[in-house]
mmCIF file of the N, C-alpha and C atoms, coordinates in Angstrom:
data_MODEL
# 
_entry.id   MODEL 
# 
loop_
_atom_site.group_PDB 
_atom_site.id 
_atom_site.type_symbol 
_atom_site.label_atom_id 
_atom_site.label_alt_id 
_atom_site.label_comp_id 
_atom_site.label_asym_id 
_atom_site.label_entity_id 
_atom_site.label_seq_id 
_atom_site.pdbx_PDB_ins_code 
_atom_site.Cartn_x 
_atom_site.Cartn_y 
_atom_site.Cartn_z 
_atom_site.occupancy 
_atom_site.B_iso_or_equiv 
_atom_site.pdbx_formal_charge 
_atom_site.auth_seq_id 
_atom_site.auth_comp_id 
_atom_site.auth_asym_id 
_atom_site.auth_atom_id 
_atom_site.pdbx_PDB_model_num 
ATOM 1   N N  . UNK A 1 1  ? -50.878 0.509  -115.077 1.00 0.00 ? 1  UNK A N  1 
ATOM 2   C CA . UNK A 1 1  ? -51.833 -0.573 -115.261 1.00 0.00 ? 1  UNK A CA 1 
ATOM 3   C C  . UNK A 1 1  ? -52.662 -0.773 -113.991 1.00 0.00 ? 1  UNK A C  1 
ATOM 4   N N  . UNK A 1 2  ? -53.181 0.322  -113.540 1.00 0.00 ? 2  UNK A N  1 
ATOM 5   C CA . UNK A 1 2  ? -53.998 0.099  -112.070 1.00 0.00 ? 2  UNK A CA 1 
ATOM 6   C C  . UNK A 1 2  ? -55.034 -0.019 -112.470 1.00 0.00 ? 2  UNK A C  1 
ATOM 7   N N  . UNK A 1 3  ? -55.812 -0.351 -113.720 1.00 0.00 ? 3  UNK A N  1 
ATOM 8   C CA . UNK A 1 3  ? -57.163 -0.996 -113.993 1.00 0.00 ? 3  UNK A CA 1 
ATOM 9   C C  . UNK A 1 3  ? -56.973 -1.851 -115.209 1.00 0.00 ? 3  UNK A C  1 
ATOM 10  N N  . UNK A 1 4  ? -56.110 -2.959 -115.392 1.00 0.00 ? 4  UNK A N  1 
ATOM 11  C CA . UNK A 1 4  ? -55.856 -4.090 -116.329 1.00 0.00 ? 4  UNK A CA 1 
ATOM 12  C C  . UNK A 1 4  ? -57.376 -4.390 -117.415 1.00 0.00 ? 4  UNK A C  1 
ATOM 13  N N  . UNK A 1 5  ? -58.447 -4.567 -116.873 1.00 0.00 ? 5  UNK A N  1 
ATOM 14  C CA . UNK A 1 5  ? -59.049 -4.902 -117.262 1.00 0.00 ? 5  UNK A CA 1 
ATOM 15  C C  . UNK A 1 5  ? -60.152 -4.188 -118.534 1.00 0.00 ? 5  UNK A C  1 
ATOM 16  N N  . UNK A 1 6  ? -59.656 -2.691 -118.167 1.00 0.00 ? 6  UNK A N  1 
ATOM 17  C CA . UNK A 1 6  ? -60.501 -1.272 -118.700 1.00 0.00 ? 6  UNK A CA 1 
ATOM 18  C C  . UNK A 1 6  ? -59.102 -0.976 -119.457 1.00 0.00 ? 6  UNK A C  1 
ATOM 19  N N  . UNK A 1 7  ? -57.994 -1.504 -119.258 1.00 0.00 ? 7  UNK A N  1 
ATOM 20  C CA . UNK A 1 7  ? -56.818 -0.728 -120.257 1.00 0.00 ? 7  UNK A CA 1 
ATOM 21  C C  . UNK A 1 7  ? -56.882 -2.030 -121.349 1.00 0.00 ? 7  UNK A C  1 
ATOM 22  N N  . UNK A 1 8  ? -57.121 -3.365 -120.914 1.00 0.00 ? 8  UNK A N  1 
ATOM 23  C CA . UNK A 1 8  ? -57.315 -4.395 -122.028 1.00 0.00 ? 8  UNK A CA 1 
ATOM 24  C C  . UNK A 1 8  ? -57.976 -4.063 -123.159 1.00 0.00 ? 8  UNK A C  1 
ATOM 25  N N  . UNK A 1 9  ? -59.585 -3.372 -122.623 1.00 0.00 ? 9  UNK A N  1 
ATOM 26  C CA . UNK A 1 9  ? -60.727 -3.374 -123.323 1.00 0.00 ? 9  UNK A CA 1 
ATOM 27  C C  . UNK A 1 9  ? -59.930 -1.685 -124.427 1.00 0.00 ? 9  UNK A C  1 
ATOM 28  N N  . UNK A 1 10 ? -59.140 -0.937 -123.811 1.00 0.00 ? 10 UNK A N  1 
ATOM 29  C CA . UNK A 1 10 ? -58.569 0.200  -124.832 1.00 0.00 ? 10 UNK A CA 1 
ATOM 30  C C  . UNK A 1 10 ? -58.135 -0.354 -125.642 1.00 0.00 ? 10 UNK A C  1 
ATOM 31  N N  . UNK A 1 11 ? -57.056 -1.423 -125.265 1.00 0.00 ? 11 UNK A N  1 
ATOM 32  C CA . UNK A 1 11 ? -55.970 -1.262 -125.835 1.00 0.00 ? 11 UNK A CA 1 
ATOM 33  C C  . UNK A 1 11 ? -56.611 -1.781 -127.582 1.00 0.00 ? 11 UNK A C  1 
ATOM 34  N N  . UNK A 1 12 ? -57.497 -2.963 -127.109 1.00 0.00 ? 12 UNK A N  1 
ATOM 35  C CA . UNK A 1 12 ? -58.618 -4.166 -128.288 1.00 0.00 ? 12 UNK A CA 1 
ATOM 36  C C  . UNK A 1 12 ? -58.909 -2.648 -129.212 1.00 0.00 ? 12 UNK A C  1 
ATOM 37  N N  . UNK A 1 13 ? -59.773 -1.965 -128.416 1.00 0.00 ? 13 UNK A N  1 
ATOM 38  C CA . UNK A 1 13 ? -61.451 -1.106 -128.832 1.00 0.00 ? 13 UNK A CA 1 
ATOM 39  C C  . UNK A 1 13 ? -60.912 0.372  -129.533 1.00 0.00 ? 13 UNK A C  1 
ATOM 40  N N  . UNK A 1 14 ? -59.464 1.128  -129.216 1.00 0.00 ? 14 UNK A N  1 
ATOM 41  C CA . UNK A 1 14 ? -59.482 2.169  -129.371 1.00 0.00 ? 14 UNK A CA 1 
ATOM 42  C C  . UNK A 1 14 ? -57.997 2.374  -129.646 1.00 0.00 ? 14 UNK A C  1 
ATOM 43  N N  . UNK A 1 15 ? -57.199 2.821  -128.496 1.00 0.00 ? 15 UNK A N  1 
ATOM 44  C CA . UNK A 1 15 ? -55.655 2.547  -128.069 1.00 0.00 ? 15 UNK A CA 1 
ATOM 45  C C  . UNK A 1 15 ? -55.388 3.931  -128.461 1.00 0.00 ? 15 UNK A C  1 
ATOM 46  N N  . UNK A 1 16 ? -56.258 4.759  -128.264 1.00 0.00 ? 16 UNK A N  1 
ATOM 47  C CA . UNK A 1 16 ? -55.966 6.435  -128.924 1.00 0.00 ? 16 UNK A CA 1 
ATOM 48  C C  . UNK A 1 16 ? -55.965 6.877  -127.364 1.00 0.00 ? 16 UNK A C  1 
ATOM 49  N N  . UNK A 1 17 ? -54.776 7.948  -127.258 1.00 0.00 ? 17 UNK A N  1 
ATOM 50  C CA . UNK A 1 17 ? -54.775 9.101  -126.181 1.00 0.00 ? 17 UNK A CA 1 
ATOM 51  C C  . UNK A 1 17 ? -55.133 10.475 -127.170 1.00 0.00 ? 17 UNK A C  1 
ATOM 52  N N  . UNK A 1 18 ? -55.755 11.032 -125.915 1.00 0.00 ? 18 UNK A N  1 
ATOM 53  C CA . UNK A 1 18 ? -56.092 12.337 -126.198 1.00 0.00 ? 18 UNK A CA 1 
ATOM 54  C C  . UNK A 1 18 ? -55.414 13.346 -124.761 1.00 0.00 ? 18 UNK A C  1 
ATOM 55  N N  . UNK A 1 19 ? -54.967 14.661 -125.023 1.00 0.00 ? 19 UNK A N  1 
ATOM 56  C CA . UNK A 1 19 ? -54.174 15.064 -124.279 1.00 0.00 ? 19 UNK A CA 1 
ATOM 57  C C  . UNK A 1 19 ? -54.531 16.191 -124.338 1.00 0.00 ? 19 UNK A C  1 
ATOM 58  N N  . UNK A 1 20 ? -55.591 16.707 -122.922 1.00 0.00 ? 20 UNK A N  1 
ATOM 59  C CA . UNK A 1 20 ? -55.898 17.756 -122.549 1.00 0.00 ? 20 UNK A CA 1 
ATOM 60  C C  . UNK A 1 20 ? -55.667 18.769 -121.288 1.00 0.00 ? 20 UNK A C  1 
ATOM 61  N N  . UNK A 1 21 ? -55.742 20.408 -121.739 1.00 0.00 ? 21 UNK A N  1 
ATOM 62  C CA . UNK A 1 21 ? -55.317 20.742 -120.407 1.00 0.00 ? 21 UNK A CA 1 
ATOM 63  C C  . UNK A 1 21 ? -56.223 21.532 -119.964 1.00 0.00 ? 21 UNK A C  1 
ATOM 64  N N  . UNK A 1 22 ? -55.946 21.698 -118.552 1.00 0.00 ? 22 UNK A N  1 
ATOM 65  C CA . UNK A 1 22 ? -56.741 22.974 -117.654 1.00 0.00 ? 22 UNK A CA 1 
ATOM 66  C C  . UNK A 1 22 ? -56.021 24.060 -117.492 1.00 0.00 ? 22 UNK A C  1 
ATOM 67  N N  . UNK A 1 23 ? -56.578 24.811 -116.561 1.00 0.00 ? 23 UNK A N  1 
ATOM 68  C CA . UNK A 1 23 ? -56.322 26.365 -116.653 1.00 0.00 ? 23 UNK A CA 1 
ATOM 69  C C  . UNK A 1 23 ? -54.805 26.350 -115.544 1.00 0.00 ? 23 UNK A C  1 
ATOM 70  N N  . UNK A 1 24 ? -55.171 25.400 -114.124 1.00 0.00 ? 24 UNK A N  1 
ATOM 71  C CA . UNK A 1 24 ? -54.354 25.309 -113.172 1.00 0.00 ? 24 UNK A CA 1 
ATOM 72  C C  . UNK A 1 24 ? -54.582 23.988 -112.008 1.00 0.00 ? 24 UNK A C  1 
ATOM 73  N N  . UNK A 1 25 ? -53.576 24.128 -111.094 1.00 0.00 ? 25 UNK A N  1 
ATOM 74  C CA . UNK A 1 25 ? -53.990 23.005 -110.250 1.00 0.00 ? 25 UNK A CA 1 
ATOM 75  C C  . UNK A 1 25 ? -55.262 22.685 -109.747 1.00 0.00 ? 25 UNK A C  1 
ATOM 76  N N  . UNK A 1 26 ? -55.956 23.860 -109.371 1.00 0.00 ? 26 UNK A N  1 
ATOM 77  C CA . UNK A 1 26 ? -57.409 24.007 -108.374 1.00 0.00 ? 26 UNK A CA 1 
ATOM 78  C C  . UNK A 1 26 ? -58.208 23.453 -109.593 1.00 0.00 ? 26 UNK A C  1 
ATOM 79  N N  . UNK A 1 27 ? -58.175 23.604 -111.264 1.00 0.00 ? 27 UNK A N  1 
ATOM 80  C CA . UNK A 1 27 ? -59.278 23.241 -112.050 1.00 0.00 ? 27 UNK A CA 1 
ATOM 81  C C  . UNK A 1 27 ? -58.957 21.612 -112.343 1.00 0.00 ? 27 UNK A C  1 
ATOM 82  N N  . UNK A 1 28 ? -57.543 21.171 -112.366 1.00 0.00 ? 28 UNK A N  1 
ATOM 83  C CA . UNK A 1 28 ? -57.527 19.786 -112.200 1.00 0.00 ? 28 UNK A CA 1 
ATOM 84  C C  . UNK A 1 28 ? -57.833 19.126 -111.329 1.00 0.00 ? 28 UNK A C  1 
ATOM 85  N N  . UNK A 1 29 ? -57.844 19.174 -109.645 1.00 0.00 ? 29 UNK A N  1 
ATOM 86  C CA . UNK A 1 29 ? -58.062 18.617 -109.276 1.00 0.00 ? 29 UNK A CA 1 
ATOM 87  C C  . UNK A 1 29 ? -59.945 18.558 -108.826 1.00 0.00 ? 29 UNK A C  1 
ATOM 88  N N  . UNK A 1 30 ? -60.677 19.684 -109.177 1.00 0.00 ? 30 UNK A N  1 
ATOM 89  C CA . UNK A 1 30 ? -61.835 19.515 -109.631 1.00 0.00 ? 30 UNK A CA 1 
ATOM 90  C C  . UNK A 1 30 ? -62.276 18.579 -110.637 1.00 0.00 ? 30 UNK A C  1 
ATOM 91  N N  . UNK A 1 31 ? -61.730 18.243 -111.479 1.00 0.00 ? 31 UNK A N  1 
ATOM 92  C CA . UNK A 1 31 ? -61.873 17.745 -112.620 1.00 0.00 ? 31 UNK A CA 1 
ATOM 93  C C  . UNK A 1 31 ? -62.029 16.242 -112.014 1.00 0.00 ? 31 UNK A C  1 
ATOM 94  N N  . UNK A 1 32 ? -60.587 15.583 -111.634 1.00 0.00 ? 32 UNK A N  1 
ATOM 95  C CA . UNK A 1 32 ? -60.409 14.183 -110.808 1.00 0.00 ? 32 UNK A CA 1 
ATOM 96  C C  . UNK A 1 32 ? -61.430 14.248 -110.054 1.00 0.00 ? 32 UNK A C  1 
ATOM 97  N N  . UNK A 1 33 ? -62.147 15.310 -108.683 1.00 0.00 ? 33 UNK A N  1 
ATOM 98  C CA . UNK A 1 33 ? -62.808 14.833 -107.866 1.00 0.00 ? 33 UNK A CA 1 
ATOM 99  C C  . UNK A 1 33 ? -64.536 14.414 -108.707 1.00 0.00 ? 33 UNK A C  1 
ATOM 100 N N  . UNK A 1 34 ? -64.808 15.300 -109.903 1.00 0.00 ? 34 UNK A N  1 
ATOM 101 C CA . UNK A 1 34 ? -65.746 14.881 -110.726 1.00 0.00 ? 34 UNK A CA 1 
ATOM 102 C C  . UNK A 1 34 ? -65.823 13.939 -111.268 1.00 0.00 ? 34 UNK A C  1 
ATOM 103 N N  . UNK A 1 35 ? -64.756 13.229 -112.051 1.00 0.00 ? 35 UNK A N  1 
ATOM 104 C CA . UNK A 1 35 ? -64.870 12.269 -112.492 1.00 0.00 ? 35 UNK A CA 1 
ATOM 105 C C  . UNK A 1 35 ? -65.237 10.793 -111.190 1.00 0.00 ? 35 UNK A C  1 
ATOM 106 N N  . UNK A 1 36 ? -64.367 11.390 -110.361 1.00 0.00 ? 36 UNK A N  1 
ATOM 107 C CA . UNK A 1 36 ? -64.692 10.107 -109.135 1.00 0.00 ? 36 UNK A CA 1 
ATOM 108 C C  . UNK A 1 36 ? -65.718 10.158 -108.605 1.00 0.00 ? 36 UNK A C  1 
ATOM 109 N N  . UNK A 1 37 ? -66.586 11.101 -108.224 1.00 0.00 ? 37 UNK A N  1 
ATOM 110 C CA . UNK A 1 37 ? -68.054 11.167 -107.785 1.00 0.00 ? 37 UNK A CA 1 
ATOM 111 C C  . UNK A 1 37 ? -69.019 10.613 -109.727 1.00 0.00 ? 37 UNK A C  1 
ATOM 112 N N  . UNK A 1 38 ? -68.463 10.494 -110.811 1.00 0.00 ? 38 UNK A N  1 
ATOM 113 C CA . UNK A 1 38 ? -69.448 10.165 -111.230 1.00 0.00 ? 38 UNK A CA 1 
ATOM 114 C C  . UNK A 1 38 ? -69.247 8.670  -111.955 1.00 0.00 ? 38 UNK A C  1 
ATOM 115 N N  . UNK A 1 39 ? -68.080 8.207  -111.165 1.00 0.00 ? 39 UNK A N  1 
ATOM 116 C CA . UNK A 1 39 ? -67.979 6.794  -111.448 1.00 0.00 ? 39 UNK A CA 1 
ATOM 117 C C  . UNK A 1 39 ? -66.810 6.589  -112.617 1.00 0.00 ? 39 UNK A C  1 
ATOM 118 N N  . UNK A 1 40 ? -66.265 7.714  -113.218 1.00 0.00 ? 40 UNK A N  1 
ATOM 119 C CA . UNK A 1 40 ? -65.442 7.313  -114.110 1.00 0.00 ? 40 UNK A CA 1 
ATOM 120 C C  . UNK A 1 40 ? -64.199 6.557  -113.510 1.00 0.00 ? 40 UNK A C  1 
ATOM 121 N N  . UNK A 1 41 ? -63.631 5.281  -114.702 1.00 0.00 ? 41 UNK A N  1 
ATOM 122 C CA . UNK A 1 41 ? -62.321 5.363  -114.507 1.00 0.00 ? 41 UNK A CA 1 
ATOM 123 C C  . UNK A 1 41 ? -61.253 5.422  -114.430 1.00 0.00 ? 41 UNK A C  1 
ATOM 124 N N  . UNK A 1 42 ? -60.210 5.894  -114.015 1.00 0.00 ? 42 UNK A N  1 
ATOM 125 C CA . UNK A 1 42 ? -59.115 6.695  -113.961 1.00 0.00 ? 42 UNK A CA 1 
ATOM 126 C C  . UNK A 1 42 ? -57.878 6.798  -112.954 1.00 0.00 ? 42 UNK A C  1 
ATOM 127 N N  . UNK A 1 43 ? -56.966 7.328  -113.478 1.00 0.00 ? 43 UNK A N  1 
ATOM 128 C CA . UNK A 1 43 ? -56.071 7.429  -112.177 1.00 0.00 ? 43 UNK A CA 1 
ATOM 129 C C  . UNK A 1 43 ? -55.177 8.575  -112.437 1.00 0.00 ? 43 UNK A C  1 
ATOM 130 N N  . UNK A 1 44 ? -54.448 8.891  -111.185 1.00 0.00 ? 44 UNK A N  1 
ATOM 131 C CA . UNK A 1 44 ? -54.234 10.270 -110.928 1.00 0.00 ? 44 UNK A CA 1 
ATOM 132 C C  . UNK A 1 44 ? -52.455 10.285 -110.782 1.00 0.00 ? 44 UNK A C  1 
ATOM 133 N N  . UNK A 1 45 ? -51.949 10.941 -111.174 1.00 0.00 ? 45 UNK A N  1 
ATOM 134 C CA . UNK A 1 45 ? -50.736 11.321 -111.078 1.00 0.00 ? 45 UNK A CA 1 
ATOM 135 C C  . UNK A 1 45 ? -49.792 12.345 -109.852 1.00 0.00 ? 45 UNK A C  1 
ATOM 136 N N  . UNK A 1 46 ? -49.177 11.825 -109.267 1.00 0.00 ? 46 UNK A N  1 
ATOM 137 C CA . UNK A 1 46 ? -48.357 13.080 -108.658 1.00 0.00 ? 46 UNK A CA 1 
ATOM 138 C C  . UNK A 1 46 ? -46.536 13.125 -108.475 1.00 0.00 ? 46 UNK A C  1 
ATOM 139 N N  . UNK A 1 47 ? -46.268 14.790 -108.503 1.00 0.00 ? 47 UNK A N  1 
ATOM 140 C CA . UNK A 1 47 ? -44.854 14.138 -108.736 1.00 0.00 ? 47 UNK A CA 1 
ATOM 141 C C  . UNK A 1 47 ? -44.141 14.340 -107.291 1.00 0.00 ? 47 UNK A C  1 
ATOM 142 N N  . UNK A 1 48 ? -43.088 13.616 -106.773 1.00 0.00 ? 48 UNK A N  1 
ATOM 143 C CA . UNK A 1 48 ? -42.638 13.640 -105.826 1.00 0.00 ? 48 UNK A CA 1 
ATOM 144 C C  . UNK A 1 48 ? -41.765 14.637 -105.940 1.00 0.00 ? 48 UNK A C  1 
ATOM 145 N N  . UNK A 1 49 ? -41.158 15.371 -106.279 1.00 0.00 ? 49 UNK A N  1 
ATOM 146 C CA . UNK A 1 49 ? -39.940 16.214 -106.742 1.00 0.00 ? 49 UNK A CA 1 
ATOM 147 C C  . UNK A 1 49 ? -40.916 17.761 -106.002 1.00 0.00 ? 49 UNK A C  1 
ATOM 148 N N  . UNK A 1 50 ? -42.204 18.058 -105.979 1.00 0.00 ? 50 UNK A N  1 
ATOM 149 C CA . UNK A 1 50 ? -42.551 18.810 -105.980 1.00 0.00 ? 50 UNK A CA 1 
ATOM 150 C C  . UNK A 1 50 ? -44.147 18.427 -105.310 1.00 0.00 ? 50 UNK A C  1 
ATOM 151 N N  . UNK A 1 51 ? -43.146 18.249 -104.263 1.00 0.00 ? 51 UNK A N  1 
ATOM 152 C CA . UNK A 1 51 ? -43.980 17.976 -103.156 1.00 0.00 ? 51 UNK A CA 1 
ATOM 153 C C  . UNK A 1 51 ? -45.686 17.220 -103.304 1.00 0.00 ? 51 UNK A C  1 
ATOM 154 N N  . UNK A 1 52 ? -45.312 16.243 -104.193 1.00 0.00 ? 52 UNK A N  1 
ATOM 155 C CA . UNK A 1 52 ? -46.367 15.046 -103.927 1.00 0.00 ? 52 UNK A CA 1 
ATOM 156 C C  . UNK A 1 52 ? -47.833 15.866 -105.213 1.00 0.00 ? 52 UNK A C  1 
ATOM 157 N N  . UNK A 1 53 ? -47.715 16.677 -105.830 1.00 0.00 ? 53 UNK A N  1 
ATOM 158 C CA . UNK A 1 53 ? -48.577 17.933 -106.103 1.00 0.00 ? 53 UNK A CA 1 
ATOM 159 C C  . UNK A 1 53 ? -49.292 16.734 -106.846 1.00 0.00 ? 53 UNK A C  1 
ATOM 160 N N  . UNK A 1 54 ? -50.637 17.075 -107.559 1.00 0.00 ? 54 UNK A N  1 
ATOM 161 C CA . UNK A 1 54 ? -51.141 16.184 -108.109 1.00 0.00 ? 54 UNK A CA 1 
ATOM 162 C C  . UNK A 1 54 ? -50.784 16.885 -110.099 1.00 0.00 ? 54 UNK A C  1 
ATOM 163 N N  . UNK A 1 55 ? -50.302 16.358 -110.987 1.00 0.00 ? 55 UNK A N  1 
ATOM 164 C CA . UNK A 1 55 ? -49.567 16.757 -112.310 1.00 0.00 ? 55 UNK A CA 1 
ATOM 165 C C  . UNK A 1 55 ? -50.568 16.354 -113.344 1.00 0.00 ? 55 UNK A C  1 
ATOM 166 N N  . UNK A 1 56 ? -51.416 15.400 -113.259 1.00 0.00 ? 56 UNK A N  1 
ATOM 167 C CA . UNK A 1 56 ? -52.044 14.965 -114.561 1.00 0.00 ? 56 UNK A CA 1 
ATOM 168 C C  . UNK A 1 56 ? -52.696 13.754 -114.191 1.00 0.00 ? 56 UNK A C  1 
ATOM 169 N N  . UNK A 1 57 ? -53.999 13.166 -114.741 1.00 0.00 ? 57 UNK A N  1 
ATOM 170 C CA . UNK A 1 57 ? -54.848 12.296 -114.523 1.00 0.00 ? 57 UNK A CA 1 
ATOM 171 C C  . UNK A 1 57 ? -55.208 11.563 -115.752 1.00 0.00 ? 57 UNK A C  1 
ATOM 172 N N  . UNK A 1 58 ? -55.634 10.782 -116.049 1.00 0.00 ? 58 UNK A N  1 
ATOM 173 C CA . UNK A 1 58 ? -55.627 9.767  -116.884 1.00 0.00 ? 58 UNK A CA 1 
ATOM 174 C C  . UNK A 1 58 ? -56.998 9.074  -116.586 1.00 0.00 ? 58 UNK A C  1 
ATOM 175 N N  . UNK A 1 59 ? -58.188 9.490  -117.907 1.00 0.00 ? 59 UNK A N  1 
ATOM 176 C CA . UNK A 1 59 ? -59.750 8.579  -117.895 1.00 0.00 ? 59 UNK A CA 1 
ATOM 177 C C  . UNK A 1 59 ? -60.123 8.164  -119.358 1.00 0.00 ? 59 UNK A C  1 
ATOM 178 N N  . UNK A 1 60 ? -60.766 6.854  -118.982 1.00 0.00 ? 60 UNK A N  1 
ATOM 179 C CA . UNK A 1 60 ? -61.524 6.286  -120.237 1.00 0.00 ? 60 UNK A CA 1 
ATOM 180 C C  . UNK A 1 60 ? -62.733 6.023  -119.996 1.00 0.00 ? 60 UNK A C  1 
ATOM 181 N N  . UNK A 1 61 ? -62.932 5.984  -121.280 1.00 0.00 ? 61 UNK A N  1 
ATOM 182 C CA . UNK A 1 61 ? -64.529 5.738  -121.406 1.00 0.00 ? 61 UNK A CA 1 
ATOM 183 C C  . UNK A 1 61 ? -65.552 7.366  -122.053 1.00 0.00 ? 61 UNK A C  1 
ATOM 184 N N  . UNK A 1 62 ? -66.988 6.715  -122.102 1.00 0.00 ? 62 UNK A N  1 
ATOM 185 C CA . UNK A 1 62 ? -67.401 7.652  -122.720 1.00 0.00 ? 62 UNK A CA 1 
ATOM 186 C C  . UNK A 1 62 ? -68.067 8.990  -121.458 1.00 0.00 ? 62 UNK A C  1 
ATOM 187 N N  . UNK A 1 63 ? -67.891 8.440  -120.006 1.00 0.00 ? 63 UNK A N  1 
ATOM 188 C CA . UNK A 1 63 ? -68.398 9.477  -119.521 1.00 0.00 ? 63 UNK A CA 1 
ATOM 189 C C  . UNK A 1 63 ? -67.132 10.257 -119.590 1.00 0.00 ? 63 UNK A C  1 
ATOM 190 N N  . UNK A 1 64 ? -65.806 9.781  -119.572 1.00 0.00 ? 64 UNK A N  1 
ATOM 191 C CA . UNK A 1 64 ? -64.710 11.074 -119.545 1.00 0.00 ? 64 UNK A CA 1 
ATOM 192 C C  . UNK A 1 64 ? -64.728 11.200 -120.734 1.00 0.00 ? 64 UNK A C  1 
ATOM 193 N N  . UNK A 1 65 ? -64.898 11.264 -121.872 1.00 0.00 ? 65 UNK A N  1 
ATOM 194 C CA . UNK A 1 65 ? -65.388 12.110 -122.958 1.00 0.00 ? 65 UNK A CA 1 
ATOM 195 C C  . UNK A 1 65 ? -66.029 13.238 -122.635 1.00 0.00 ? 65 UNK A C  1 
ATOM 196 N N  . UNK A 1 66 ? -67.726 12.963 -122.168 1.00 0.00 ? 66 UNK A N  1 
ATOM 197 C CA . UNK A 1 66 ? -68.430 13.791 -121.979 1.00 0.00 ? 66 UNK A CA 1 
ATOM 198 C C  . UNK A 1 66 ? -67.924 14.663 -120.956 1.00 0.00 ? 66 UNK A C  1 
ATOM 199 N N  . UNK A 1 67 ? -67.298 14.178 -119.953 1.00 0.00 ? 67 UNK A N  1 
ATOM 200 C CA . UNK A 1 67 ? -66.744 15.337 -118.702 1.00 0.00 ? 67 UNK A CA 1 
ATOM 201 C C  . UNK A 1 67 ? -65.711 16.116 -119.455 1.00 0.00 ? 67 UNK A C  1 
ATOM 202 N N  . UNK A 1 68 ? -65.210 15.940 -120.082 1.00 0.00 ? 68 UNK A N  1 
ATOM 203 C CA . UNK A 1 68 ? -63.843 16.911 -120.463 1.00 0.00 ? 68 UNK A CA 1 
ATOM 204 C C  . UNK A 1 68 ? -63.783 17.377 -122.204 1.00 0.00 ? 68 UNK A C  1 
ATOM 205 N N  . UNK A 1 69 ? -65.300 17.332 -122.632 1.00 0.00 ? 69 UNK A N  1 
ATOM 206 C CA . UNK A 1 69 ? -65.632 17.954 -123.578 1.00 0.00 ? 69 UNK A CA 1 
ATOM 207 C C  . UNK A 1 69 ? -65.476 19.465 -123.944 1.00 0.00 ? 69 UNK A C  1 
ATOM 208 N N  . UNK A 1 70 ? -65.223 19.868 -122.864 1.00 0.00 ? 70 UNK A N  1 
ATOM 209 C CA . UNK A 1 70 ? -64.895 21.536 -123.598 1.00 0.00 ? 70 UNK A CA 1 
ATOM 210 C C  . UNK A 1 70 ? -63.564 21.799 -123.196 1.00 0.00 ? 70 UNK A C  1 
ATOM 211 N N  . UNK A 1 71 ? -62.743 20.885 -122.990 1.00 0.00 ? 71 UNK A N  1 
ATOM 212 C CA . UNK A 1 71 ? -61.291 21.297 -122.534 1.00 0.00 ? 71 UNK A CA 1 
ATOM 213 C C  . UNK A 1 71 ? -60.766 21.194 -123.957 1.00 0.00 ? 71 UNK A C  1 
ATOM 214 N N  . UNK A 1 72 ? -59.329 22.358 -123.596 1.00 0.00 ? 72 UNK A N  1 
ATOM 215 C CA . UNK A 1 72 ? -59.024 22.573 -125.161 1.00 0.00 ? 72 UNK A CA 1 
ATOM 216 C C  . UNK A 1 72 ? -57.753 21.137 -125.531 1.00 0.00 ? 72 UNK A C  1 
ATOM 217 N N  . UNK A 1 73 ? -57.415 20.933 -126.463 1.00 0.00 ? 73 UNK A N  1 
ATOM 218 C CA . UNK A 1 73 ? -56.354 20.456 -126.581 1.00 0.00 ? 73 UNK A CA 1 
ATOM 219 C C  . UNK A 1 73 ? -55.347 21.271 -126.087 1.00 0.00 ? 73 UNK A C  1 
ATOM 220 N N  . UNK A 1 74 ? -54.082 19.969 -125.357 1.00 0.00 ? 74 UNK A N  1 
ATOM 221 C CA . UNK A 1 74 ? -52.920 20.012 -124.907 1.00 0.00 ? 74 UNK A CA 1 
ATOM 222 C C  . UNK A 1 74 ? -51.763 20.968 -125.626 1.00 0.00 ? 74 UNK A C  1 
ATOM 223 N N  . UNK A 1 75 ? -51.157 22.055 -125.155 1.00 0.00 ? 75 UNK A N  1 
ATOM 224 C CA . UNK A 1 75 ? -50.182 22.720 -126.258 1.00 0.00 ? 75 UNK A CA 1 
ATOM 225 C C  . UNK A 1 75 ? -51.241 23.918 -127.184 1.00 0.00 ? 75 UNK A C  1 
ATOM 226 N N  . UNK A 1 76 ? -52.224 24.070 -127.421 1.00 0.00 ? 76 UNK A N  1 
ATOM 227 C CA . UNK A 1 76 ? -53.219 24.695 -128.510 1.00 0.00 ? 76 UNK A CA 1 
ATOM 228 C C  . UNK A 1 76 ? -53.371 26.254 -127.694 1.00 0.00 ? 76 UNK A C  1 
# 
């Protein structure tokens, strides 16, 4: 809940996850630094077990739609 106010407006407006992946670490964390240079918002995951790595990121709204429009579905 590190943006209460944008997870409120999901939870009302939508409350759907969508669960997509990349190729590897270097294309995720491209991905996060894009979304943060274009204002989306989001937050970022890392696991401690394995050395702090960054694992998965989490965005709403319609520009992370449009940013992660050609990523395939999760598992596919």
């Amino acid at each position: 809940m590190e943006h209460p106010d944008a997870a409120k407006m999901w939870h009302k407006d939508s409350n759907y996850l969508i669960y997509l992946s990349v190729n590897n670490l270097n294309d995720l964390e491209k991905l996060w630094k894009m979304s943060q240079q274009l204002g989306i918002t989001g937050s970022f995951f890392e696991e401690p077990d394995i050395e702090d790595k960054l694992t998965a990121i989490a965005l709403l709204g319609p520009g992370a739609a449009i940013l992660c429009k050609g990523l395939p579905l999760m598992l596919k």
